[in-house]
Residue, then its C-alpha position, 0 to 999 in steps of 0.5 A: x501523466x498527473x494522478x490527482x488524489x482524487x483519482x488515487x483515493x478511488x483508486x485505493x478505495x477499490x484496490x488499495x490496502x491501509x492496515x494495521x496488523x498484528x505480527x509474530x516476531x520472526x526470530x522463533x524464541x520470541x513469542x511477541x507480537x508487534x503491531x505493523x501498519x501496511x499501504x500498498x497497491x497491487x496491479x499485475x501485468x505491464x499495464x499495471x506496472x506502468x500505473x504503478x510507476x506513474x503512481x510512485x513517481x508522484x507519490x513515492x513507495x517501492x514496486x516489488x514484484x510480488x508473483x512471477x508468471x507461473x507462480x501459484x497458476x500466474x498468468x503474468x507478474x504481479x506488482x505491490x506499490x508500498x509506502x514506508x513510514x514517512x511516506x505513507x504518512x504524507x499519503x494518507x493525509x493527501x488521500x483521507x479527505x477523497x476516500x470513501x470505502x477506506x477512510x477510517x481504515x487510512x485513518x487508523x493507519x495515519x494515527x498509529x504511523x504518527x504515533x509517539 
C-alpha cells in the first residue's frame, strides 16, 4: 500500500499531533522545564494498527502500544506511530505543504527540532 503525503497530511490534520511542549524534569530535585517537540499518530484495534504499520514502513517512527484492552474501559488496544528527532524532521517538511488544520502547529515543530 503506497500512502502519498497528500493522504498522510490529511490524515494527520484529523488525527495526528505536532507539539511542542513544556516538561518538568522527571528526576524530583529538579525543578527545570525543558521544552519537548512531540508527532505522532494514534489508531486503536487491528485495523489500525495495520495503517500504522503501512504508515511507518513509508515513513519510519516507532509503534507503541499505548493502552491495552480493559485498561482505563478499553474495548481493544490503542497504538501511538512517534517519530524521533531526524525522522520527524524529514516528515514535517514531506507534509507541511499538504497540511490544512495543523500547518502552523508541523511548523512550530520543524522549527524548534532544527534548531541549533
Amino acid at each position: 500500500m503506497e500512502i502519498s503525503p497528500q493522504y498522510l497530511a490529511g490524515f494527520f490534520d484529523g488525527e495526528g499531533t505536532f507539539s511542542v511542549l513544556w516538561q518538568k524534569a522527571k528526576h524530583p530535585q529538579n525543578f527545570k522545564k525543558y521544552p519537548h517537540a512531540t508527532v505522532l499518530l494514534s489508531q486503536s484495534g487491528e485495523e489500525g494498527l495495520n495503517l500504522l504499520t503501512a504508515i511507518q514502513k513509508q515513513y519510519g517512527g516507532s509503534i507503541y502500544l499505548h493502552i491495552k484492552p480493559g485498561q482505563y474501559k478499553a474495548k481493544k488496544p490503542a497504538y501511538k506511530l512517534y517519530w524521533n528527532k531526524q525522522e520527524g524532521i524529514k516528515l514535517c517538511k514531506a507534509l507541511i505543504p499538504h497540511l490544512i488544520l495543523k500547518k502552523e502547529a508541523a511548523q512550530a515543530v520543524l522549527t524548534y527540532l532544527t534548531r541549533e
